[in-house]
DSSP file (Angstrom, degrees, kcal/mol; ACC not computed):
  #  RESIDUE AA STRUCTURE BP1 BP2  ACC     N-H-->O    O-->H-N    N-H-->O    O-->H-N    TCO  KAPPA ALPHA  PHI   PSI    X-CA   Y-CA   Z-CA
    1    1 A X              0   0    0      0, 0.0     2,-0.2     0, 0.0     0, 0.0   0.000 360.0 360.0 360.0 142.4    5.8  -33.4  -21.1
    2    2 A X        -     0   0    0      1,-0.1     2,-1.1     3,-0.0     3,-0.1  -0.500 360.0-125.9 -84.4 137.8    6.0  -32.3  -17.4
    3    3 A X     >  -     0   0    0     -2,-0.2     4,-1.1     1,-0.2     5,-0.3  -0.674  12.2-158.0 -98.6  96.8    4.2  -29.2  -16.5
    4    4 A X  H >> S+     0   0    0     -2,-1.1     4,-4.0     1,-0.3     3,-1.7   0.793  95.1  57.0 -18.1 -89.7    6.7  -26.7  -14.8
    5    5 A X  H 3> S+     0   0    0      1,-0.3     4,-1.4     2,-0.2     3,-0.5   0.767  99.1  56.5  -8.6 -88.4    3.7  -25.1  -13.2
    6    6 A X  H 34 S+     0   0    0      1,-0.3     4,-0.3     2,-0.2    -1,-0.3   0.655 109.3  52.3   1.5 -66.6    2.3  -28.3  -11.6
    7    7 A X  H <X S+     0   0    0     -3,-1.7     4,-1.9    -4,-1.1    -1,-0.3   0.739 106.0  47.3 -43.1 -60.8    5.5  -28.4  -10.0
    8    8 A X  H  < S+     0   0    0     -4,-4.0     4,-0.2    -3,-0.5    -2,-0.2   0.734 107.3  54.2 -77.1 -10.2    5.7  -25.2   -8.6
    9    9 A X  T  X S+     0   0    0     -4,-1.4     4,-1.4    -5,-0.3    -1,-0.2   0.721 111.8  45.8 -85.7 -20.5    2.5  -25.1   -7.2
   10   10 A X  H  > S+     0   0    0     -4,-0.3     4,-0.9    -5,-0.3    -2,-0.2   0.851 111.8  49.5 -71.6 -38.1    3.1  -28.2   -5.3
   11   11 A X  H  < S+     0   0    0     -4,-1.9    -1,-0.2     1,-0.2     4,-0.2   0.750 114.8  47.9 -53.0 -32.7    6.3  -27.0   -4.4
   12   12 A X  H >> S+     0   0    0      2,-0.2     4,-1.8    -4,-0.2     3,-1.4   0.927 110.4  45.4 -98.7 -55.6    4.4  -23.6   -3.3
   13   13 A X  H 3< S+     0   0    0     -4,-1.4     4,-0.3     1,-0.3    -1,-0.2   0.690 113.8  61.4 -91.4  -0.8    1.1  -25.1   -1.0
   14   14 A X  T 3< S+     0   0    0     -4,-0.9     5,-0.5     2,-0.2     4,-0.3   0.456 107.5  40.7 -78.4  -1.7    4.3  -27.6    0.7
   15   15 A X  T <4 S+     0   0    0     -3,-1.4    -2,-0.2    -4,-0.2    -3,-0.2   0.525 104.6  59.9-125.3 -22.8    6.0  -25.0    1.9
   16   16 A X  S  < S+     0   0    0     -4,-1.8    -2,-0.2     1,-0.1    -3,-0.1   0.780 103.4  55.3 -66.1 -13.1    3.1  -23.1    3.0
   17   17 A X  S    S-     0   0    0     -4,-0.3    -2,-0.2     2,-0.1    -1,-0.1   0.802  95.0-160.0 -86.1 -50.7    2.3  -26.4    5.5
   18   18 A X        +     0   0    0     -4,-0.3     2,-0.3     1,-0.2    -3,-0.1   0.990  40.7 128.6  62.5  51.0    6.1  -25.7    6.8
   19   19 A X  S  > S-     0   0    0     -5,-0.5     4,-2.2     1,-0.2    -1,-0.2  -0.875  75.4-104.9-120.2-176.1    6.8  -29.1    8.3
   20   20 A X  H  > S+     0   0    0     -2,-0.3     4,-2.0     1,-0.2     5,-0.3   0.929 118.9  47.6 -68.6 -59.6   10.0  -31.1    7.3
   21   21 A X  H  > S+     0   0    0      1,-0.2     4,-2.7     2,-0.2     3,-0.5   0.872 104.9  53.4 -38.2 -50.0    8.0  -33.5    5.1
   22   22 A X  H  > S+     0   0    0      1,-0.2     4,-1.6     2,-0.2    -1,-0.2   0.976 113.6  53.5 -64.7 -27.9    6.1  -30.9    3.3
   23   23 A X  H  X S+     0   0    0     -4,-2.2     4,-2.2     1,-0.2    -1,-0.2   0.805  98.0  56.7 -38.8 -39.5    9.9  -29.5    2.6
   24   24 A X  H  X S+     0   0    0     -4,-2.0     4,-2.6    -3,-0.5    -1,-0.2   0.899 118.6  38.0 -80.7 -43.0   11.4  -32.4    1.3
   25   25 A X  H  X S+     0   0    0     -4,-2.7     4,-0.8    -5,-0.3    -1,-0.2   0.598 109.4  53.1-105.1  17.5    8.6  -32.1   -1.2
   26   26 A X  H  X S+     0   0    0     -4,-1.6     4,-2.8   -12,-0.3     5,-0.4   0.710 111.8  49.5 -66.6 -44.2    8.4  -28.8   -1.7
   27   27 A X  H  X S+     0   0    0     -4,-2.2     4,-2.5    -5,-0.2     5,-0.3   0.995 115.4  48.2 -60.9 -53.1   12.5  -28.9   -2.5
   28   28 A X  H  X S+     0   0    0     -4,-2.6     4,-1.0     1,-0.2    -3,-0.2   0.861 115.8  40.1 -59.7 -46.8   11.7  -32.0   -5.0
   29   29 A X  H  X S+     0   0    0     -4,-0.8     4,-1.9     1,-0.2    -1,-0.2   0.830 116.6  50.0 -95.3 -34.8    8.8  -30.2   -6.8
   30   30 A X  H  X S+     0   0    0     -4,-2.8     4,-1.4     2,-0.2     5,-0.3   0.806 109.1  61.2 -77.7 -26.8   10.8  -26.6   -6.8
   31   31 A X  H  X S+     0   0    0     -4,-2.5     4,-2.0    -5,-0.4    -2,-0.2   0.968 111.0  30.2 -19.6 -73.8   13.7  -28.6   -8.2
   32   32 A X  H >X S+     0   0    0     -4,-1.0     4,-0.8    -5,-0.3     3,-0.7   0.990 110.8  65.2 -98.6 -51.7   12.1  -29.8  -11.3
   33   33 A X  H 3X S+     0   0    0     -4,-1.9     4,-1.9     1,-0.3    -1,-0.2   0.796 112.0  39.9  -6.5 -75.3    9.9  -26.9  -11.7
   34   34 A X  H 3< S+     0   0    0     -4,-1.4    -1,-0.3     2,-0.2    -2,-0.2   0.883 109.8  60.5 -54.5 -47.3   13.3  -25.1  -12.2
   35   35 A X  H << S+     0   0    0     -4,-2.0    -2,-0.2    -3,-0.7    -3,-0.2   0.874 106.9  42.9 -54.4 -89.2   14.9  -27.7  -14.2
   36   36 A X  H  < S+     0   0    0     -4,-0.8     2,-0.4     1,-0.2    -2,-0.2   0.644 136.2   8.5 -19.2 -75.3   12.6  -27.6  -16.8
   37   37 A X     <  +     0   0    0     -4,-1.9    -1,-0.2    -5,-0.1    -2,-0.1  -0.945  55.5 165.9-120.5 139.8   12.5  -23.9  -16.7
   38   38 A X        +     0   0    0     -2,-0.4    -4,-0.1     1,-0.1    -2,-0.1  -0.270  65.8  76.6-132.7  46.9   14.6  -21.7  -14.9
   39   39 A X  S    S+     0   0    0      1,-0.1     2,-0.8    -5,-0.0    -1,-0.1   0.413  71.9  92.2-131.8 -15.3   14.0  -18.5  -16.5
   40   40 A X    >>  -     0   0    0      1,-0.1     3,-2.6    -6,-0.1     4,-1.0  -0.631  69.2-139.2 -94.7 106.0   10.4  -17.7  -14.8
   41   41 A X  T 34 S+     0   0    0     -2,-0.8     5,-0.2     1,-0.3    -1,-0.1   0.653 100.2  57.4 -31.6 -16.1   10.5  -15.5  -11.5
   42   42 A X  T >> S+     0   0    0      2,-0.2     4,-1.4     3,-0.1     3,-0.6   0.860 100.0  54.5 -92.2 -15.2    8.0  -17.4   -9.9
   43   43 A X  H <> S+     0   0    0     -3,-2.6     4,-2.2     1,-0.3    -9,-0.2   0.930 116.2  41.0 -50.2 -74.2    9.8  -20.6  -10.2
   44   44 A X  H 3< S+     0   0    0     -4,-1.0    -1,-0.3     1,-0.2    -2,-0.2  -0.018 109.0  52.5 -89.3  48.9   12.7  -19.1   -8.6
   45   45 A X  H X> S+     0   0    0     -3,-0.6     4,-2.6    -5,-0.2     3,-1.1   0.360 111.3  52.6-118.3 -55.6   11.3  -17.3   -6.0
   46   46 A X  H 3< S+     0   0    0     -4,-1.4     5,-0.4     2,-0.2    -2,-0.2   0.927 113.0  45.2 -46.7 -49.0    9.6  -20.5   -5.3
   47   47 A X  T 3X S+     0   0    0     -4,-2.2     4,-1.0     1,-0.2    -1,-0.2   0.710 107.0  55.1 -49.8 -36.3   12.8  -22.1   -5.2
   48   48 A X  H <> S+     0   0    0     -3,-1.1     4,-1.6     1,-0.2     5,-0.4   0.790 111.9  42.6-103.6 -38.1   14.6  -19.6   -3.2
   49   49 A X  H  < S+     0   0    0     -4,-2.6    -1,-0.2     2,-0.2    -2,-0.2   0.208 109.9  55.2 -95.7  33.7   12.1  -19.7   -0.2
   50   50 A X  H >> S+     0   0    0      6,-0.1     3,-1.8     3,-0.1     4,-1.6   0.373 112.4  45.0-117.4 -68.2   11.8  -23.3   -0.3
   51   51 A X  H 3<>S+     0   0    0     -4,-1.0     5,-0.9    -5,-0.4     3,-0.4   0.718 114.8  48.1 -17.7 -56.4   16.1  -23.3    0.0
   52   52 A X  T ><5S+     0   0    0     -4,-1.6     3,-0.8     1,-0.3    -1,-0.3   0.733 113.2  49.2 -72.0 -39.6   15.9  -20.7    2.8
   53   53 A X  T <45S+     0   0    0     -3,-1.8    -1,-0.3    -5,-0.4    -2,-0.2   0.930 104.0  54.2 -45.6 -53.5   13.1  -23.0    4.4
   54   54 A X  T 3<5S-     0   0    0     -4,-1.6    -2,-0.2    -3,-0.4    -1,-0.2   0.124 127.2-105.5-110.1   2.3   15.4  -26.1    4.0
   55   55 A X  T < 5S+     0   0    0     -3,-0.8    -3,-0.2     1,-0.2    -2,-0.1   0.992  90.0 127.0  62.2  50.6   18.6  -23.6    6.4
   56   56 A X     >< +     0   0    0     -5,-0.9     4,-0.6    -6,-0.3    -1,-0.2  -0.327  25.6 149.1-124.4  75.4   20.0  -23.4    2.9
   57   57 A X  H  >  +     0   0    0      2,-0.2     4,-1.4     1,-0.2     5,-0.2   0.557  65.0  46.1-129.1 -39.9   20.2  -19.6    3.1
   58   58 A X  H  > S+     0   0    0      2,-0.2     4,-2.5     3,-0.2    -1,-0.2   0.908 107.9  54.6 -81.5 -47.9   23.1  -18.9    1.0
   59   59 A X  H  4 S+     0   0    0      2,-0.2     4,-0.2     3,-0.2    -2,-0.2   0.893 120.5  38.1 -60.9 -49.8   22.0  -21.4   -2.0
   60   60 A X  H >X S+     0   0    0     -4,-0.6     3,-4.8     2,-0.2     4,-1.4   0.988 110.5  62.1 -69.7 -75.7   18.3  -19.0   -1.9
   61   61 A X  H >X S+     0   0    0     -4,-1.4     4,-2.7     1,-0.3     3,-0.8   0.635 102.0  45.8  40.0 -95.2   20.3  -16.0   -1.2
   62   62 A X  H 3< S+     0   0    0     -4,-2.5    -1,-0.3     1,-0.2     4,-0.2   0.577 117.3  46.6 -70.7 -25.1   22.2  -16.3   -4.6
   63   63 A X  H <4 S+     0   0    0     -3,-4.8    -1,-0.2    -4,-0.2    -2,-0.2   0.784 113.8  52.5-100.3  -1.3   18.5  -17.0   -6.5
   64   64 A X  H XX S+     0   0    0     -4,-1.4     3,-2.8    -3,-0.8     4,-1.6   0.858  94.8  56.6 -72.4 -65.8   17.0  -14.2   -4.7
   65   65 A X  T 3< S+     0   0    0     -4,-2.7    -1,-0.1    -5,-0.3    -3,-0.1   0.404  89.9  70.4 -85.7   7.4   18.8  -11.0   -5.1
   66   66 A X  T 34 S+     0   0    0     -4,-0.2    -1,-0.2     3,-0.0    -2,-0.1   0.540 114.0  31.4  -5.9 -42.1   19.0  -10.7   -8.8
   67   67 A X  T <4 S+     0   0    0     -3,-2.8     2,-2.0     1,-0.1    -2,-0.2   0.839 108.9  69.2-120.5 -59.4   15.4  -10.0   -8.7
   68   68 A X     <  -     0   0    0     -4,-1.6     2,-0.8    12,-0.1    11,-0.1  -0.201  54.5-179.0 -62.3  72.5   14.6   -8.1   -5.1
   69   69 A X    >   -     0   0    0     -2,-2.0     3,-2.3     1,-0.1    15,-0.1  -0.701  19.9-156.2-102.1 109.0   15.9   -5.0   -5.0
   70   70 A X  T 3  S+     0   0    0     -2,-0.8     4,-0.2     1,-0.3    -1,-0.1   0.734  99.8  58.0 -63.3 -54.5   15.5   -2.6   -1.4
   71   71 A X  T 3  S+     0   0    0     -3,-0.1     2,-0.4     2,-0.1    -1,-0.3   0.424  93.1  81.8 -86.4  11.6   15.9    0.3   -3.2
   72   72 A X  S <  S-     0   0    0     -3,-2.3     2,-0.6     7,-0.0     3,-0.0  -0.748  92.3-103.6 -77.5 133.4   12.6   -0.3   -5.9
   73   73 A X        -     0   0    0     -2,-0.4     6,-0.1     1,-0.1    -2,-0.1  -0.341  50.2-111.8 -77.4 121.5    9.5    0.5   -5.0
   74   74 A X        +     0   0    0     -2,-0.6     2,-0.2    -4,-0.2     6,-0.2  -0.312  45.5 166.1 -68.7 150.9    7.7   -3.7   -4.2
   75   75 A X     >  -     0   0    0      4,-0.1     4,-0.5    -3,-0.0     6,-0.3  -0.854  45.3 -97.4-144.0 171.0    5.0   -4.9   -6.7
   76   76 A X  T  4 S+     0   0    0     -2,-0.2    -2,-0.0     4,-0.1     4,-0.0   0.437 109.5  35.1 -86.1  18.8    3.5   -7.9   -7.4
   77   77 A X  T  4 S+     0   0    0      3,-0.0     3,-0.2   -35,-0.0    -1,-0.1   0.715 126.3  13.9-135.3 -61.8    5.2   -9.5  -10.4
   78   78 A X  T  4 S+     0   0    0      1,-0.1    -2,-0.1   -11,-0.0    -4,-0.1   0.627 126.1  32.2-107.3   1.8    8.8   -8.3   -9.7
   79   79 A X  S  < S-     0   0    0     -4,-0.5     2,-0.2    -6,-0.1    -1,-0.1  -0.236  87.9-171.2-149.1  52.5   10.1   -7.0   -7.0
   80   80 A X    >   -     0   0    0     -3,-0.2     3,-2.0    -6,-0.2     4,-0.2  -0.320  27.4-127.6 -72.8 111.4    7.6   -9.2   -4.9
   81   81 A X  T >> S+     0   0    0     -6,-0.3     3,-3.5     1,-0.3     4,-2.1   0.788 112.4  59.0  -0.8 -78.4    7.0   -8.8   -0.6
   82   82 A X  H 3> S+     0   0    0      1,-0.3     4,-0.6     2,-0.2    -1,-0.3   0.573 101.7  60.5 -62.5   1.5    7.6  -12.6   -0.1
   83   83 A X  H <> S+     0   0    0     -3,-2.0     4,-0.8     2,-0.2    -1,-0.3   0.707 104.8  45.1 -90.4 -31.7   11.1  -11.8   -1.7
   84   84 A X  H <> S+     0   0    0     -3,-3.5     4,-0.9    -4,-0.2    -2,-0.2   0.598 106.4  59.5-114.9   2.9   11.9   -9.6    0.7
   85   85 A X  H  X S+     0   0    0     -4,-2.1     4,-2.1     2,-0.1    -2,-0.2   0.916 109.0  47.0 -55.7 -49.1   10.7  -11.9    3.6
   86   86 A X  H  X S+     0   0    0     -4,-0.6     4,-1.7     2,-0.2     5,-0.2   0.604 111.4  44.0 -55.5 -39.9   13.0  -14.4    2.6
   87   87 A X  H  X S+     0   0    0     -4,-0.8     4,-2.4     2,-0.2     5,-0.2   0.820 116.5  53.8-111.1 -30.4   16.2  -12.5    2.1
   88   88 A X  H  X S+     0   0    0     -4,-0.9     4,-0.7    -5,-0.2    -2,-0.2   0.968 117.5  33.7 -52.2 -62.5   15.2  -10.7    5.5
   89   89 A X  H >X S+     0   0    0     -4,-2.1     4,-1.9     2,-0.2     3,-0.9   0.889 117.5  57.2 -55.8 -58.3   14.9  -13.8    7.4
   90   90 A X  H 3X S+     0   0    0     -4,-1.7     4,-0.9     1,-0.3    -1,-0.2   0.895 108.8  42.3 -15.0 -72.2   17.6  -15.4    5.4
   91   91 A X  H 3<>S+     0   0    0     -4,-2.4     5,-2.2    -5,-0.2     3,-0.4   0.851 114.2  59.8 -73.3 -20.8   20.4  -12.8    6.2
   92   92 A X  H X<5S+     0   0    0     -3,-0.9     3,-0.9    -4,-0.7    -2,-0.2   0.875 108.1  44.5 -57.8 -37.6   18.9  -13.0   10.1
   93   93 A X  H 3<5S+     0   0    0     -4,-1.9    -1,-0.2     1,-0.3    -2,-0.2   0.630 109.5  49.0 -99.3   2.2   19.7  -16.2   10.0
   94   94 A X  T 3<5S-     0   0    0     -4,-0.9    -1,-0.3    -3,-0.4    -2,-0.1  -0.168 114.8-112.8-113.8  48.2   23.6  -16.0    8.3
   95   95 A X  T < 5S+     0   0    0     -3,-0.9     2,-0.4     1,-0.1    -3,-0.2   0.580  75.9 137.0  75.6  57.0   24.0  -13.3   11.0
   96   96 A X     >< -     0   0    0     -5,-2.2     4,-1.5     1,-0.1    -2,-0.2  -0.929  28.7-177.6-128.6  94.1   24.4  -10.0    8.6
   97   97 A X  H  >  +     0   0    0     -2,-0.4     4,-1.0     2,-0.2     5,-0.2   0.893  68.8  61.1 -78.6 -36.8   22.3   -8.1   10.7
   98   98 A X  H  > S+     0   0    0      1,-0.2     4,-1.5     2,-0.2     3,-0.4   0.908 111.5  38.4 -78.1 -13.2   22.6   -4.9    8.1
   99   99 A X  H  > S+     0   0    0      1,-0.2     4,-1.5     2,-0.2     5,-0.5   0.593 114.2  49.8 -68.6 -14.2   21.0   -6.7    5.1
  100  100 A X  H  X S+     0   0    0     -4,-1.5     4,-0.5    -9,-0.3    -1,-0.2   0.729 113.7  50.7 -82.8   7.9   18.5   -8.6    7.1
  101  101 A X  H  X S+     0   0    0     -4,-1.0     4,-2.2    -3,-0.4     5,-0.3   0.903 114.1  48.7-101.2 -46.1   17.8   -4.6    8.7
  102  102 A X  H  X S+     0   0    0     -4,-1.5     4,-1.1     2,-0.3    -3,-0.2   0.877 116.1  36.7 -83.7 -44.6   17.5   -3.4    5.0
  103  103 A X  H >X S+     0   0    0     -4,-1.5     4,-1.3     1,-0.2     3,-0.5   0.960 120.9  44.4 -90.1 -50.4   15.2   -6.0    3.6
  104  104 A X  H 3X S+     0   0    0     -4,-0.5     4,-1.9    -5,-0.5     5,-0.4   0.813 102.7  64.0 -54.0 -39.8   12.9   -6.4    6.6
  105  105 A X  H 3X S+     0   0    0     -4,-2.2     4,-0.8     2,-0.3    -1,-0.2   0.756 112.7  38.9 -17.3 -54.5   12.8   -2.6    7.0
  106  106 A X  H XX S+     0   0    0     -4,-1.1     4,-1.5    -3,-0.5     3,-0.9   0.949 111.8  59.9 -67.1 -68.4   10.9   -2.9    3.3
  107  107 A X  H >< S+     0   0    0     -4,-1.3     3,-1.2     1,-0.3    -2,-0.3   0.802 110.0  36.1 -28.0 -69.5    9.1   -5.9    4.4
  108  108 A X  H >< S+     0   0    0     -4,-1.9     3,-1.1    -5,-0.3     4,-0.3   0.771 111.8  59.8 -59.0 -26.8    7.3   -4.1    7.5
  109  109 A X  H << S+     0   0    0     -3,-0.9    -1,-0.2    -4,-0.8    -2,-0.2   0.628 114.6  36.9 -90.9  12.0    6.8   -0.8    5.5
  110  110 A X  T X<  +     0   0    0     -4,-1.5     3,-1.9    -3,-1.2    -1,-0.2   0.090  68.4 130.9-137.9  39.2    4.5   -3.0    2.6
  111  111 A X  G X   +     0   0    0     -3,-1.1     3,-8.3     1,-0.3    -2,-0.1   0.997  64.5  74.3 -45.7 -65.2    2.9   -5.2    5.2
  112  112 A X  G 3  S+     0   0    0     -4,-0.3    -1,-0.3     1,-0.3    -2,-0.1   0.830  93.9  45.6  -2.7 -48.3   -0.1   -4.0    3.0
  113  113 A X  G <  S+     0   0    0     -3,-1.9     2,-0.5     5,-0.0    -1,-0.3   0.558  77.7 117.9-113.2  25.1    0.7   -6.1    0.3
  114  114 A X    <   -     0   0    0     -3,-8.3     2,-0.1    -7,-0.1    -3,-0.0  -0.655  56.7-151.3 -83.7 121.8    1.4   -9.3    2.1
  115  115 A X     >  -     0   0    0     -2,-0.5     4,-3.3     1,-0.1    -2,-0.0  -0.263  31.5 -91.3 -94.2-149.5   -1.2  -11.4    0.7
  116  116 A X  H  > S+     0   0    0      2,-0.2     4,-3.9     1,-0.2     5,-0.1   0.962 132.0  48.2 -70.0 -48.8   -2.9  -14.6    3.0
  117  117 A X  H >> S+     0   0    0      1,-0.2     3,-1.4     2,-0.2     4,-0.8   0.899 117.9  45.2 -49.9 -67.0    0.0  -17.3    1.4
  118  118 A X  H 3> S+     0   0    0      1,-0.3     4,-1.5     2,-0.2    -2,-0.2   0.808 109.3  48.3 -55.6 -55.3    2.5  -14.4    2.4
  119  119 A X  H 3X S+     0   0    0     -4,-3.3     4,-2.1     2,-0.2    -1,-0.3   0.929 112.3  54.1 -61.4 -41.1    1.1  -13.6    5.9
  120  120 A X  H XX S+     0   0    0     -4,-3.9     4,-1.9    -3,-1.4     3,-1.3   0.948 113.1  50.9 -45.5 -74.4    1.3  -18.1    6.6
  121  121 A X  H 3X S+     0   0    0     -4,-0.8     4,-2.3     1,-0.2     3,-0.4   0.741 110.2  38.3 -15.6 -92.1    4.7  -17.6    5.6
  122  122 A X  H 3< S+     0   0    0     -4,-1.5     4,-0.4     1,-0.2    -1,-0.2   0.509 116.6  51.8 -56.0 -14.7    5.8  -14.9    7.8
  123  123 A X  H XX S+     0   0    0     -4,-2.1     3,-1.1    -3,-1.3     4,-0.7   0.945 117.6  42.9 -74.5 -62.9    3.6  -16.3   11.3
  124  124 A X  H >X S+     0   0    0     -4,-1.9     4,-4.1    -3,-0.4     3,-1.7   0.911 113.1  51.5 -80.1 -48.1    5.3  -19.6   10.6
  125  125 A X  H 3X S+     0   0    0     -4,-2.3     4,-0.5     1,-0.3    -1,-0.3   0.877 121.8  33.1 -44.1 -33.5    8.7  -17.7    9.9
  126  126 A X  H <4 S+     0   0    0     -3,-1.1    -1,-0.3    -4,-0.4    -2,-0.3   0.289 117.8  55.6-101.8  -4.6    8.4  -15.7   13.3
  127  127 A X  H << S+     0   0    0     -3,-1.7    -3,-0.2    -4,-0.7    -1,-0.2   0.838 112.6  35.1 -94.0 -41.2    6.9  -18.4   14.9
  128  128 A X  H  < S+     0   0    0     -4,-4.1    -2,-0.2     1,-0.1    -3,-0.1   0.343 118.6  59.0 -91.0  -6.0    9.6  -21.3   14.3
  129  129 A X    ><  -     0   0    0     -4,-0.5     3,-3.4    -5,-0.3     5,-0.2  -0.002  60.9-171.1-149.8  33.8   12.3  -18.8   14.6
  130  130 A X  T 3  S+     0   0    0      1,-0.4    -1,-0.2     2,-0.2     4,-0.1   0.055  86.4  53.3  44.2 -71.3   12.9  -16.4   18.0
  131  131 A X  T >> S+     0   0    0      2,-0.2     4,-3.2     1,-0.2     3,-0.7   0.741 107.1  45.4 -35.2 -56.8   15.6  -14.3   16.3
  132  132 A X  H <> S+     0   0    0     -3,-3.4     4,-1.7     1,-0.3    -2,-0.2   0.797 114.2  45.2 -80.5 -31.8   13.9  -13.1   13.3
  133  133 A X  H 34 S+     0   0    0      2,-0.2     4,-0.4    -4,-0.2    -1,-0.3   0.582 113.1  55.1-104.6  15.1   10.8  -12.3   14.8
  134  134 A X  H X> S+     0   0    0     -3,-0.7     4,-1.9    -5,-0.2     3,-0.8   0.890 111.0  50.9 -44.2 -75.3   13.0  -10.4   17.8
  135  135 A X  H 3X S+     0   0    0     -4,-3.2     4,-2.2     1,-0.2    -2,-0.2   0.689 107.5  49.1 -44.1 -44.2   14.3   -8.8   15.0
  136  136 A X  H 3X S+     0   0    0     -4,-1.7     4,-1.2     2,-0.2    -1,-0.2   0.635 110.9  45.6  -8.1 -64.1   11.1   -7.8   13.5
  137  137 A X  H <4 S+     0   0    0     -3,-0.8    -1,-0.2    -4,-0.4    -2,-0.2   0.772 107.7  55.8 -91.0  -9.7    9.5   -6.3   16.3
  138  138 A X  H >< S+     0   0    0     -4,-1.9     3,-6.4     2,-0.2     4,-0.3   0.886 113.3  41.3 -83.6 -68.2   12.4   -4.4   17.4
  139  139 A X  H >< S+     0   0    0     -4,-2.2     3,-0.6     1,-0.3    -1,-0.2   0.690 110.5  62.0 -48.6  -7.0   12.8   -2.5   13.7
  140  140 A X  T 3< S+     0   0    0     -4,-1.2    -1,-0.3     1,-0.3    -2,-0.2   0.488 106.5  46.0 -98.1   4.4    8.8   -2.2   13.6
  141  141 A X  T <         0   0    0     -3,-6.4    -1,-0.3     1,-0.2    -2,-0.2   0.183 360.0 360.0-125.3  53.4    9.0   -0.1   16.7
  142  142 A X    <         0   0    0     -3,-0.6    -1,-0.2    -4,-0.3    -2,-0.1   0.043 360.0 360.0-100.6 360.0   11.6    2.0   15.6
């Protein structure tokens, strides 16, 4: 038997590298991670920022906002920072500027609880991606 876990953690230190290869196997490993089980948040969460990685923003989107909710106070277990990195950047990038306003607008006020994987993430996001970290810097000095 395949260990879901396995999966998602490969899935998880391939998408922290953020190049097109480690993507294509960060999507295959958050794939079957999910296949197996698709009931565990970390799975899709994994899943959903590997999609959003891969400019499949609508497809992450839709496994994302079930669980991430703007108006909850963020923790680490459900209602997780690197969730609302993803749906920030996500909606930046399908040009809904007041949901990407609403989740980055959480995102900047709990930099605090971005931990080191989270912070790779969000350099690389802002790094590769003009718009988003435009976006970013204008609502953090608001």
């Amino acid at each position: 038997r395949f260990d879901p876990i396995l999966f998602n953690n490969i899935a998880w230190l391939n998408l922290l590298k953020f190049t097109d290869d480690s993507l294509k196997i960060a999507d295959k490993m958050s794939f079957k991670a999910t296949e197996i089980n698709s009931t565990i948040s970390q799975f899709l969460g994994t899943r959903a920022g590997v999609l959003i990685s891969l400019g499949k923003y609508s497809e992450g989107v839709a496994l994302l906002e079930g669980y991430v909710k703007p108006n909850k106070p963020v923790d680490r277990e459900t209602n997780t920072i690197i969730g609302f990195l993803f749906l920030g950047f996500a909606y930046c990038q399908l040009s809904n500027k007041e949901k990407a306003v609403e989740y980055i607008t959480v995102l900047l006020e709990n930099q605090d609880q971005l931990d080191a994987d989270d912070r790779i993430l969000y350099e690389k996001l802002c790094t590769n991606f003009e718009d988003f970290n435009n976006m970013c810097h204008t609502i953090n000095n608001h």
